[in-house]
NUGU-809100 format. One record per atom (N, C-alpha, C): residue in one letter; x, y, z. Coordinates in steps of 0.2 Angstrom, whole numbers, padded with zeros to 4 digits, always signed. Each point is the difference from the previous one (the first is absolute). Layout:
<pts>
aXYZ
...
</pts>
This chain:
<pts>
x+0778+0831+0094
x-0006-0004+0002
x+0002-0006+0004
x-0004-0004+0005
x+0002-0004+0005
x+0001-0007-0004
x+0002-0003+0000
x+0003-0005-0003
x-0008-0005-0001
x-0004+0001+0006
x-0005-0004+0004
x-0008+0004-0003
x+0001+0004-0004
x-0007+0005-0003
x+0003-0001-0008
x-0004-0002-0006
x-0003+0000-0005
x+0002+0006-0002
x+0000+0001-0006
x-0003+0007-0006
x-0007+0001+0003
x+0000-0003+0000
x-0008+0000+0000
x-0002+0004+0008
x+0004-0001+0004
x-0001+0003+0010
x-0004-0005+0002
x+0001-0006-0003
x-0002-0006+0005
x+0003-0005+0003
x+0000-0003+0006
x+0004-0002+0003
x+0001-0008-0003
x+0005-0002+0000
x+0003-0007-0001
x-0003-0005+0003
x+0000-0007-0001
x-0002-0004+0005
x+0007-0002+0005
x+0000-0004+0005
x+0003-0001+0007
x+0001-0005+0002
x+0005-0003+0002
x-0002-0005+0003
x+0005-0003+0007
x-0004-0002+0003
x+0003-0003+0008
x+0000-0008-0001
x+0007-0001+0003
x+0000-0007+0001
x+0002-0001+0009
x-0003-0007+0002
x+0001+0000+0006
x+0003-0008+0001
x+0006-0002+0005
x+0004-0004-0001
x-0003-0001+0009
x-0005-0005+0000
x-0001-0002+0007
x+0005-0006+0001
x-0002-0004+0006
x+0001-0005+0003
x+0000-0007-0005
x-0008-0002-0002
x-0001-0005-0003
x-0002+0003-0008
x-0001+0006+0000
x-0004+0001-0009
x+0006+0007-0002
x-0003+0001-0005
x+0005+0004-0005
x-0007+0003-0002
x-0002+0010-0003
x-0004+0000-0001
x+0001+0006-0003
x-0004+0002-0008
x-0001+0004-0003
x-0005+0003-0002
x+0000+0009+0000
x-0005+0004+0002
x+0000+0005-0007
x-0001+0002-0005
x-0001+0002-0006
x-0007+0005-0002
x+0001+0008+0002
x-0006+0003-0003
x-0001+0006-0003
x-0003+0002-0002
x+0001+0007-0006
x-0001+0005+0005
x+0001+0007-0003
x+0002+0005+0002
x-0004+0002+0006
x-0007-0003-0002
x-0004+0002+0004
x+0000-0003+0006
x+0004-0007+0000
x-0002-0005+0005
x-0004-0006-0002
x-0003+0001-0004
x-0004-0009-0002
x+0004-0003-0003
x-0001-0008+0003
x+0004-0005+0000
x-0001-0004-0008
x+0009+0001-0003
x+0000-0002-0004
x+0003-0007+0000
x+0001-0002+0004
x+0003-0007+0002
x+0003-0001+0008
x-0002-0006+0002
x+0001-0003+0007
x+0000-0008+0000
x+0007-0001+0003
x+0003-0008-0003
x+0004-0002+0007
x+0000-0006+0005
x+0002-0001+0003
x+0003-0008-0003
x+0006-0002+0005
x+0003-0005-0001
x+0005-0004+0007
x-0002-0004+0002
x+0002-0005+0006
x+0006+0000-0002
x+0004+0004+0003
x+0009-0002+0002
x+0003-0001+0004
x-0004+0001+0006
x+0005-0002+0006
x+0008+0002+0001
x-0001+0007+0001
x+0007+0004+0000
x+0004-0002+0009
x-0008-0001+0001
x+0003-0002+0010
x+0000-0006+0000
x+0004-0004-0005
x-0001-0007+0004
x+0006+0000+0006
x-0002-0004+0003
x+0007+0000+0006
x+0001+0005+0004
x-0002+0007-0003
x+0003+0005+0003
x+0000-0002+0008
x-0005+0001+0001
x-0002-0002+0007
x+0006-0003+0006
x+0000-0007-0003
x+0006-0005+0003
x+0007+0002-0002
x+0003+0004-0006
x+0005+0002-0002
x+0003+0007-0001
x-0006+0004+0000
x+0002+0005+0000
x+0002+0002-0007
x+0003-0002-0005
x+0000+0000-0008
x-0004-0002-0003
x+0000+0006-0006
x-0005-0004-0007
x+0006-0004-0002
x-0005-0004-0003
x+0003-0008-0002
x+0002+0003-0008
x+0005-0003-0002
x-0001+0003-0007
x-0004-0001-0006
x-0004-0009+0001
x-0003+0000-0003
x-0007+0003-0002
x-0003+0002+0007
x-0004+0005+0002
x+0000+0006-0004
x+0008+0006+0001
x+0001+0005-0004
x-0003-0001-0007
x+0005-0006-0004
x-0003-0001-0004
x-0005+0000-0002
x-0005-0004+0002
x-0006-0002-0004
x-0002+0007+0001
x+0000+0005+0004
x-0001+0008+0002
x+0001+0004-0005
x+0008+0000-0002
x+0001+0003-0006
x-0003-0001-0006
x-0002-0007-0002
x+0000-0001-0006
x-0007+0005-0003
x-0006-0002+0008
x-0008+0003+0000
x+0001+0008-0001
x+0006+0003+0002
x+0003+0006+0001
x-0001+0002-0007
x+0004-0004-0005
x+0002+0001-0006
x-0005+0000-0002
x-0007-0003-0003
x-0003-0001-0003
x-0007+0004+0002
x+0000+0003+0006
x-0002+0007+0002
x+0002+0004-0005
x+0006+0003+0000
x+0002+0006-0001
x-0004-0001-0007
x+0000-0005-0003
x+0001+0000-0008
x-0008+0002-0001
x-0003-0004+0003
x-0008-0001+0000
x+0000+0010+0000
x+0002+0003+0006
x+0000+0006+0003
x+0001+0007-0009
x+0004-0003-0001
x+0004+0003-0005
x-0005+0001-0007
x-0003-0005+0000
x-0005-0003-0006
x-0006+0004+0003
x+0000+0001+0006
x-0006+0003-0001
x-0002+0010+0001
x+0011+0003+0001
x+0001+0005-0003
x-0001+0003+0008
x+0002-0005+0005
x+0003+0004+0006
x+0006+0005+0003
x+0002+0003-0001
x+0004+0004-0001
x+0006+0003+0008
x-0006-0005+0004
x+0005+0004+0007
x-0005-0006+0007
x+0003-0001+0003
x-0002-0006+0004
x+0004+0001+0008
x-0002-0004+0004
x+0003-0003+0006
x-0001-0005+0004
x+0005-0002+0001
x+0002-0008+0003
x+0003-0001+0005
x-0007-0005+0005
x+0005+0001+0005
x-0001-0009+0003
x+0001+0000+0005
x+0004-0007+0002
x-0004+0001+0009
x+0000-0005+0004
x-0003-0001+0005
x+0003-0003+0004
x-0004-0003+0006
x+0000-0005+0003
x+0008-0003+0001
x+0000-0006-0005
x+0006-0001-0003
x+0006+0002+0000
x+0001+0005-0004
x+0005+0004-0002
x+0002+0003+0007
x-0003+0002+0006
x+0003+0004+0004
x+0001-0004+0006
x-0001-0007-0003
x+0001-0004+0007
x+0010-0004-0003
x+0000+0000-0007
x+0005-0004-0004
x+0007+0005+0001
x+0005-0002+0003
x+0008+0000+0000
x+0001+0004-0009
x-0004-0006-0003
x+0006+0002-0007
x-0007+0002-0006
x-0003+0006+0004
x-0008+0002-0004
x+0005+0005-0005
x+0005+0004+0000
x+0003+0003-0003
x+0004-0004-0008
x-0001-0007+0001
x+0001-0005-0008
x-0007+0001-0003
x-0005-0001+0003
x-0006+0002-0002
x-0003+0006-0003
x+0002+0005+0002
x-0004+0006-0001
x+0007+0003-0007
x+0005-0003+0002
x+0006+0002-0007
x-0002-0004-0005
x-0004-0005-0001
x-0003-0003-0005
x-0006+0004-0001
x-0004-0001+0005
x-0006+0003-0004
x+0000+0005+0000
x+0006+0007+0000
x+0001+0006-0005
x+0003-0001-0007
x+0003-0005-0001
x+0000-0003-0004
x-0003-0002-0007
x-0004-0003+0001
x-0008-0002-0004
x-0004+0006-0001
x+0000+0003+0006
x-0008+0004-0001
x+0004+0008-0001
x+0006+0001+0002
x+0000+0009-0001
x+0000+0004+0006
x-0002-0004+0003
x-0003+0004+0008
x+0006-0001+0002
x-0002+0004+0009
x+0003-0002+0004
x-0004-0001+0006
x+0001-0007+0003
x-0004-0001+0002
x+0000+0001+0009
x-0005+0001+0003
x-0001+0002+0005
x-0002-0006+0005
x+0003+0001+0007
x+0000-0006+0004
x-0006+0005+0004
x-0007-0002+0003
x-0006+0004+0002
x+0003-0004+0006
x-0003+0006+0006
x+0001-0001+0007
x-0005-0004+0003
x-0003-0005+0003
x-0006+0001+0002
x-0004+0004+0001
x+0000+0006+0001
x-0004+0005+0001
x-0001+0002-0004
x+0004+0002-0006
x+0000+0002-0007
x-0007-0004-0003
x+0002-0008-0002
x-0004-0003-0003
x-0006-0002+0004
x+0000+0001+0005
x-0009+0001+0005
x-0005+0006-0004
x+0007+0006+0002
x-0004+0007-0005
x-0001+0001-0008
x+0003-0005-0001
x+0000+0000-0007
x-0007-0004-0003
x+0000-0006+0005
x-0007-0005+0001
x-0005+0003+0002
x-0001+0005+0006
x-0004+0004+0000
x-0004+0003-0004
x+0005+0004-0005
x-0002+0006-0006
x-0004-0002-0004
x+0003-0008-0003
x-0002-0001-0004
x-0008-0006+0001
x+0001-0002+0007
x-0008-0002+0001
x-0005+0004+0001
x+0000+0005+0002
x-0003+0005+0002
x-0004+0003-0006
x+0005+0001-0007
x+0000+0006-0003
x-0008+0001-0005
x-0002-0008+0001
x-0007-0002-0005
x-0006-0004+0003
x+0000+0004+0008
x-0006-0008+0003
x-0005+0002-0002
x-0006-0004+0000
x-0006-0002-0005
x-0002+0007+0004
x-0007+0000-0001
x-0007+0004+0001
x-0001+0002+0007
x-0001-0007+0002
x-0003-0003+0007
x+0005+0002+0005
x+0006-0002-0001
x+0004+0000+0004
x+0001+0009+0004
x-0001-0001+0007
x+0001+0004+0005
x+0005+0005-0001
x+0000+0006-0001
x+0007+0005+0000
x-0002+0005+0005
x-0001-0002+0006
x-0001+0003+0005
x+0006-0004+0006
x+0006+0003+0002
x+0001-0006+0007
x+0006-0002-0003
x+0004-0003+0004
x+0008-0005-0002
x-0002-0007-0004
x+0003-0001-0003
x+0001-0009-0002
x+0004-0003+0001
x+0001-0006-0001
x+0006-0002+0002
x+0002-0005-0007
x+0004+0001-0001
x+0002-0004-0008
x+0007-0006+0002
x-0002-0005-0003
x+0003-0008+0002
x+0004-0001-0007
x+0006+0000-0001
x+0008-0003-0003
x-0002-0009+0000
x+0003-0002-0002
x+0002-0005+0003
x+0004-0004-0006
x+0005+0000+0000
x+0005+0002-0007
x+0006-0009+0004
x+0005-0002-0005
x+0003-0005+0002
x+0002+0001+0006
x+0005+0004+0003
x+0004-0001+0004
x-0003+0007+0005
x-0004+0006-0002
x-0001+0002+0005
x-0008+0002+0002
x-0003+0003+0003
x-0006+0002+0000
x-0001+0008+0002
x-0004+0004-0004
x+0001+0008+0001
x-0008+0000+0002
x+0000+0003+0008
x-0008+0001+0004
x+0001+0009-0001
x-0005+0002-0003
x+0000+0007-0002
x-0006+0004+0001
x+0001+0003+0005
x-0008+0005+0006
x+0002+0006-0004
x-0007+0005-0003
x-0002+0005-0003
x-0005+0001-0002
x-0001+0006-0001
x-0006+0003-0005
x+0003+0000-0006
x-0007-0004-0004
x+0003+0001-0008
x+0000+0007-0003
x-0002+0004+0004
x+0000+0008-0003
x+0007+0000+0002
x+0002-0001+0004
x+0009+0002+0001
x+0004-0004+0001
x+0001-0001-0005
x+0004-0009-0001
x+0010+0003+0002
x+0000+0006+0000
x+0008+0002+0005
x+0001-0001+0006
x-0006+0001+0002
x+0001+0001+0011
x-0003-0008-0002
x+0000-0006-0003
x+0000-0006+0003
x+0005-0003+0005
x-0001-0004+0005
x+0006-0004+0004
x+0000-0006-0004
x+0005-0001+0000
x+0002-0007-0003
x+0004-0004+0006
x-0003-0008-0001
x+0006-0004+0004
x+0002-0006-0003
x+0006-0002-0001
x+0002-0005-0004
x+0003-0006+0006
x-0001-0005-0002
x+0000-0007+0003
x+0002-0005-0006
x+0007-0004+0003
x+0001-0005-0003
x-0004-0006+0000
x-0006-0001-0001
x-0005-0004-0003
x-0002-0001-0005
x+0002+0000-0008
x-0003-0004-0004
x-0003-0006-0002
x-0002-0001-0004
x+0000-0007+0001
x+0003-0006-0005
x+0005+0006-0002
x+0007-0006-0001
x+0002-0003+0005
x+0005+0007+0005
x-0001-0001+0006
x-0001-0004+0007
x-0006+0001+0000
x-0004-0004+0002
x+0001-0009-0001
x+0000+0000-0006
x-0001-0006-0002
x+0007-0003+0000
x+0005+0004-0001
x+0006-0004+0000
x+0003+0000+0008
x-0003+0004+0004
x+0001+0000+0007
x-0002-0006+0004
x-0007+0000+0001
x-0004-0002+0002
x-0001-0010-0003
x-0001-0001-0006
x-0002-0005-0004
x+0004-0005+0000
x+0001-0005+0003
x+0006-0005-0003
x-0005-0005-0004
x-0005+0000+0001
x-0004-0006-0004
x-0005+0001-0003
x-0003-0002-0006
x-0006+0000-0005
x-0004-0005+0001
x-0007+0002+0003
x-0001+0008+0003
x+0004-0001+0007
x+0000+0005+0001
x+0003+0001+0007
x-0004-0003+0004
x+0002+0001+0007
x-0002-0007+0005
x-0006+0004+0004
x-0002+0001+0005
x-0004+0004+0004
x+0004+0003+0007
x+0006-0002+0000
x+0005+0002+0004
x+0002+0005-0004
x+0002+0000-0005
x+0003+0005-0005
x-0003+0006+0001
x-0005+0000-0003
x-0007+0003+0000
x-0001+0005+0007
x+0001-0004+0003
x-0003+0004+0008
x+0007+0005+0002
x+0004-0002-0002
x+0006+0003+0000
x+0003+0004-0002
x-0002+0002-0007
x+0000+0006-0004
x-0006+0004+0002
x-0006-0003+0003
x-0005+0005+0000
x-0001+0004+0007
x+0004-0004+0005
x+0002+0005+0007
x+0005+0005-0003
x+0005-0001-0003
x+0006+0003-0003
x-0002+0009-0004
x-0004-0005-0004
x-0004+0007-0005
x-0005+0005+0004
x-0001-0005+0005
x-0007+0006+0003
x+0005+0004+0006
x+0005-0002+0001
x+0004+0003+0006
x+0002+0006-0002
x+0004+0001-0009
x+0002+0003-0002
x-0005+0006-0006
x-0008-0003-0001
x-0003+0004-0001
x-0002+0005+0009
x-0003-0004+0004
x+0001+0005+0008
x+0003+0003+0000
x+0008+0002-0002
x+0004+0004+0000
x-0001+0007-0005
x-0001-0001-0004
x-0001+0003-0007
x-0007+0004+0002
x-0008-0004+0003
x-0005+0004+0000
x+0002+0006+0005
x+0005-0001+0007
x+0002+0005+0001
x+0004+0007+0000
x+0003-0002-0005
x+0005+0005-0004
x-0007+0005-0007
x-0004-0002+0001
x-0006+0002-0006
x-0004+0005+0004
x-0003+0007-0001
x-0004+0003+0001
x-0007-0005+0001
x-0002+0002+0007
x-0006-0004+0002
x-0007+0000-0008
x-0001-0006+0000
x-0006+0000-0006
x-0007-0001+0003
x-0007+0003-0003
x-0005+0000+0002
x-0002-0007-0002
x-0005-0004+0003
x-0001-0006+0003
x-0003-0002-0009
x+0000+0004-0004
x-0005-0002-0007
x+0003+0001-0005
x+0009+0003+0003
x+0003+0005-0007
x+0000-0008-0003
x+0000+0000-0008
x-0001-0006-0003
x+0010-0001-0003
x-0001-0007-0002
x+0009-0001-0002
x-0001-0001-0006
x+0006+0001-0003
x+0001-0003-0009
x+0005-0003+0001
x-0004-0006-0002
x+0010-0004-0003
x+0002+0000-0006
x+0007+0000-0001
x+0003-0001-0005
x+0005-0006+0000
x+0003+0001-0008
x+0003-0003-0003
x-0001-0010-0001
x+0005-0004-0002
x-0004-0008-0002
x-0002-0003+0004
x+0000-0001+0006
x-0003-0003+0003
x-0006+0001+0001
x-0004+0008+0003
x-0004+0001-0001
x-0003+0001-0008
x+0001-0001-0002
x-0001+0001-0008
x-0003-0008+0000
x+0005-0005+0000
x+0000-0008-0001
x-0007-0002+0006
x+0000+0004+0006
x-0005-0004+0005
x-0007+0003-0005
x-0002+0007-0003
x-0003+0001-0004
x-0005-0003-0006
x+0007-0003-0005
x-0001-0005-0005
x-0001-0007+0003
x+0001-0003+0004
x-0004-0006+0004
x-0006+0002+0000
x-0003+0005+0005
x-0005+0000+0003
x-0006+0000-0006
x+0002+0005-0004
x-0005-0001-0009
x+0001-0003-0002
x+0005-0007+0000
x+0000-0007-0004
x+0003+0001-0009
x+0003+0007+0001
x+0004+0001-0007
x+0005-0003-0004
x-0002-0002-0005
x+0004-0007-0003
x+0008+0005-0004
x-0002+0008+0002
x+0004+0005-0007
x+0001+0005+0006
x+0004+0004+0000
x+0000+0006+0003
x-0005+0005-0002
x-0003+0003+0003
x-0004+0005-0002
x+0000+0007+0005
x+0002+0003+0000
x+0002+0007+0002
x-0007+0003+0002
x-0004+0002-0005
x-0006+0002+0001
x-0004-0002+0006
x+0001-0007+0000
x-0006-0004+0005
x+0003-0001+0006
x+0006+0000+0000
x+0004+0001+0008
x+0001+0006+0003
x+0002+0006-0003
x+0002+0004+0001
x-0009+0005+0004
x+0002+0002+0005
x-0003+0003+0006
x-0009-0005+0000
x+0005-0006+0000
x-0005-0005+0002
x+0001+0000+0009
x-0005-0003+0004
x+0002-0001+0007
x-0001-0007+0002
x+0006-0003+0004
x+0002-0006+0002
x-0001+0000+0009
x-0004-0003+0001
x-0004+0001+0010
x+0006-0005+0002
x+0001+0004+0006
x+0002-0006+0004
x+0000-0007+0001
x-0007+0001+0001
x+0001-0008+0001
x+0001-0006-0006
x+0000+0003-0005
x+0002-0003-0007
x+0008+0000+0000
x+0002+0004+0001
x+0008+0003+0001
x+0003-0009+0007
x-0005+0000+0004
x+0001-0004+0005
x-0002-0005-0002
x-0003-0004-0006
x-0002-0005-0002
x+0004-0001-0006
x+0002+0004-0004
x+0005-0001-0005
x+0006-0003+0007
x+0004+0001+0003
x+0005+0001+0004
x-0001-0009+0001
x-0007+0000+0001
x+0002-0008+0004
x+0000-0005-0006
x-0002-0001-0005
x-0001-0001-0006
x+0007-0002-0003
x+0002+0007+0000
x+0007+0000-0006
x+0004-0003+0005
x+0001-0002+0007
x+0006+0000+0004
x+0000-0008+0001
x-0009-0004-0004
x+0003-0008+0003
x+0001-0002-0008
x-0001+0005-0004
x+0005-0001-0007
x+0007+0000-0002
x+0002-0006-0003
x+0007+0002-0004
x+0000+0006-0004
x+0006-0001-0004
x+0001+0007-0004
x-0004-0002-0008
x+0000-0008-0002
x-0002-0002-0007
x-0008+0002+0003
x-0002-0001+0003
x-0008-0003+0003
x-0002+0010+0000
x+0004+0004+0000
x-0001+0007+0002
x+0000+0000-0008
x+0006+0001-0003
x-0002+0002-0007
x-0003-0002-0003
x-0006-0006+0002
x-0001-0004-0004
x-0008+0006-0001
x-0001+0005+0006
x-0006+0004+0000
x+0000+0003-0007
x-0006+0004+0000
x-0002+0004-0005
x+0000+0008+0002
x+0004+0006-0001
x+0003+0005+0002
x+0008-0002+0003
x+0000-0004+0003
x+0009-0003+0002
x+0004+0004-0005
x+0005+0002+0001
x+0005+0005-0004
x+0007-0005+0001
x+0002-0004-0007
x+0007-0004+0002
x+0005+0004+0003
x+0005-0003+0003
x+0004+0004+0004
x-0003+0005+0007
x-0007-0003+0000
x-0003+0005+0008
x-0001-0007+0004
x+0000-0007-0004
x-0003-0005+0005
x+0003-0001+0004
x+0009-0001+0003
x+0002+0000+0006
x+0000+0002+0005
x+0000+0009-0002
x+0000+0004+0004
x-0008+0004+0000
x-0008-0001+0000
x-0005+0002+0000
x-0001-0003+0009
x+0001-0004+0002
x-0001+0000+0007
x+0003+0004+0002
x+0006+0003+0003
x+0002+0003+0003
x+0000+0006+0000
x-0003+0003-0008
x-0004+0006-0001
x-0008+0002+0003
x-0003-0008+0000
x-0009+0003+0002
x+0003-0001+0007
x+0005-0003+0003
x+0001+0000+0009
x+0000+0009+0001
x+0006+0001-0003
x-0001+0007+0002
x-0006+0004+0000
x-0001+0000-0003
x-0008+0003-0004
x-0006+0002+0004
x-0001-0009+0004
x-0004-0002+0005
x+0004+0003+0007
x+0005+0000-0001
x+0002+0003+0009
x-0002+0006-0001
x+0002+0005-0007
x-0002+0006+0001
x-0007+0003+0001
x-0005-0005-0004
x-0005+0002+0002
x-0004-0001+0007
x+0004-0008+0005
x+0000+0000+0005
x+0002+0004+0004
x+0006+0004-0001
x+0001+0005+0006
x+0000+0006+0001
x-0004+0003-0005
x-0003+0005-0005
x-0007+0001+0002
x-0002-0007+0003
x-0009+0000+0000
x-0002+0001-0007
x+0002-0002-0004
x-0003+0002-0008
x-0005-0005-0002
x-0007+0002-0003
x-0004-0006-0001
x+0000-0001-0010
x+0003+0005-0002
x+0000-0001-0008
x+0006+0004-0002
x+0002+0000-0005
x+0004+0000-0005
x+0003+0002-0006
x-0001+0007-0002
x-0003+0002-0006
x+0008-0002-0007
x-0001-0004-0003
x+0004+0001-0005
x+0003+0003-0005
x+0007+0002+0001
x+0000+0003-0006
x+0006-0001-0005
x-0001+0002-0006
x+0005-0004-0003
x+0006+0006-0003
x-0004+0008+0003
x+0007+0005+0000
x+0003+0001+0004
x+0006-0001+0001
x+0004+0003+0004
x+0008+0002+0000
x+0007-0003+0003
x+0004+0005-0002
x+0002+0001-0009
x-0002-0004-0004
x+0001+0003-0007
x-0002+0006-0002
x-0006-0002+0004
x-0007+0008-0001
x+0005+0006+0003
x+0002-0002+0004
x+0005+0006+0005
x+0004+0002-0003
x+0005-0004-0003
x+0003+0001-0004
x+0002+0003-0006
x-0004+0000-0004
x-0004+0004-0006
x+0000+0005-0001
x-0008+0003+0008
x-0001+0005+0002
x+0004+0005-0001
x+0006-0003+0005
x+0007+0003+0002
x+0002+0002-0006
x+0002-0001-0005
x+0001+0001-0007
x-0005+0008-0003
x-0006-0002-0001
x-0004+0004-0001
x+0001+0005+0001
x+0000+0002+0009
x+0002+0006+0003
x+0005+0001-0002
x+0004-0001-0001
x+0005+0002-0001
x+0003+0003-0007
x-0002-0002-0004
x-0001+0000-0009
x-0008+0009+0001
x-0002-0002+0002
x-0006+0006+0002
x+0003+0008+0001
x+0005-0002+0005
x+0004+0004+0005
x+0004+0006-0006
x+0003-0005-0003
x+0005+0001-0004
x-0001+0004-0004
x-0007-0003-0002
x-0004+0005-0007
x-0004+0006+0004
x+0002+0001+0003
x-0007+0006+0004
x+0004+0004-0001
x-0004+0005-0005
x+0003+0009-0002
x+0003+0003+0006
x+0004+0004-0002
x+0007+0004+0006
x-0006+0007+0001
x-0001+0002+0006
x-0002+0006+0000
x+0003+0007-0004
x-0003+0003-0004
x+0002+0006-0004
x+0003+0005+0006
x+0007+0002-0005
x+0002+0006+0006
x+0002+0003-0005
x+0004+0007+0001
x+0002+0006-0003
x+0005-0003-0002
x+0004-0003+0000
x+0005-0003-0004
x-0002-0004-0008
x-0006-0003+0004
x-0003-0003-0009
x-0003+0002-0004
x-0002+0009+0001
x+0001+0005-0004
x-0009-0001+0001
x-0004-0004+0003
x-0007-0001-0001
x-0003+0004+0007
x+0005+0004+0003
x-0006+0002+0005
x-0005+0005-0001
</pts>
């Protein structure tokens, strides 16, 4: 019997952990897929990368330690088989191989460095995999990353979330921020100079995309869209429910942007939905955001709060499903 199936021929629970740029982030669900727990945490695995090109040690650590106390959580709740992978970061860092030899360490795994295009497809699956009622499943969409250190632009039909293109771009908005930013808030020169910068490189990117129809609608992902979200509902708590495939209009997206940009970083967490460890770098993330929907022509939004964990699960599922799928009968198993 699979080590991953019960006496009983039920599947285990699972779990994916995702080691971004600025968050650490775990994904925990029963056999069937429903979400037995989902936990993020602000660690900033990319600090410096950018300018250094190394994870900083202290960075790993505070990585591993979140690492650690995954697993356990993970463990307590009787997951039995998982995968981890690393991003951004990790594939931009000289010495990412200190890090991924810890975090097999902690967790069991062996952790995976995703390609950009891996973690765009990955982002894809798992936004796609549950849109509301309403939402259009006719035609491409374009699905919006925007993760620390890089950004994954991903054109597809959610019915075939394999033949997606993906295009990755070092624009996060750690990135961003530690590029572009010398000063809190930054100056309007700063400002105008990441936003030629991002829109040049978003221009690049919409050309390497399968042409999209003037209406396909976008989804964004991961904290920043998530945080520009909880602002705009004035949420004192995180709420999942309330955000998730909520829609953020551009010109809110454009009015947050001028708002958050003549704030410090005290004056930004001092908000209600502000997520400690996003207020630095939340400018740099709704900049992107904004160019994307500028050079995209996009007038709205759609939120949502699954994505690569979702992918990554999946990938599990399938996989665990696979394994258990009965061998056709043949004359050798005496049952022809």
């Amino acid at each position: 019997m699979s080590p991953e199936v019960s006496a009983a021929g039920e599947a285990a629970p699972a779990a994916a952990y995702d080691c971004g740029t600025n968050s650490t982030r775990l994904l925990v669900v029963d056999g069937e897929g429903g979400t037995l727990d989902r936990q993020m945490r602000i660690t900033r695995l990319g600090q410096g990368v950018d300018a250094t090109g190394r994870l900083a040690a202290e960075a790993i650590e505070r990585t591993v330690a979140v690492l650690a106390y995954y697993k356990h959580r993970a463990d307590e709740l009787g997951a039995d088989r998982g995968r981890l992978v690393a991003t951004s970061a990790a594939r931009d860092a000289a010495n990412a191989g200190e890090f991924m030899a810890a975090a097999a360490r902690v967790t069991g795994l062996q952790p995976e460095v995703l390609s950009g295009d891996e973690e765009g497809r990955l982002s894809f699956a798992g936004a796609t995999a549950a849109l509301p009622g309403w939402f259009p499943r006719a035609g491409p969409v374009l699905v919006v990353d925007i993760g620390g250190g890089s950004t994954e632009l991903v054109a597809g039909n959610p019915s075939e979330p394999a033949r997606a293109v993906a295009v990755s771009l070092d624009l996060g908005c750690v990135r961003v921020s530690e590029r572009f930013f010398a000063d809190d808030p930054p100056t309007a020169s700063e400002l105008e100079r990441a936003s030629r910068v991002v829109r040049g490189e978003l221009e690049r990117a919409r050309a390497l995309l399968p042409p999209l129809e003037p209406t396909a609608p976008v989804i964004g992902l991961a904290g920043t869209v998530s945080t520009l979200a909880s602002l705009e509902s004035k949420s004192a708590v995180y709420e999942r429910d309330r955000i998730h495939h909520s829609i953020v209009g551009h010109d809110r997206i454009e009015a947050w942007l001028a708002t958050l940009s003549t704030e410090d970083s005290a004056a930004r967490l001092a908000r209600p939905g502000m997520v400690a460890g996003r207020e630095d770098v939340i400018v740099g993330g709704v900049l992107v955001l904004s160019c994307v929907m500028a050079v995209f022509a996009r007038s709205r939004c759609l939120v949502s709060e699954d994505d690569i964990l979702d992918g990554l699960v999946a990938s599990l599922l399938r996989a665990e499903t696979s394994q258990r799928r009965p061998r056709r009968s043949s004359p050798r198993d005496g049952s022809a």
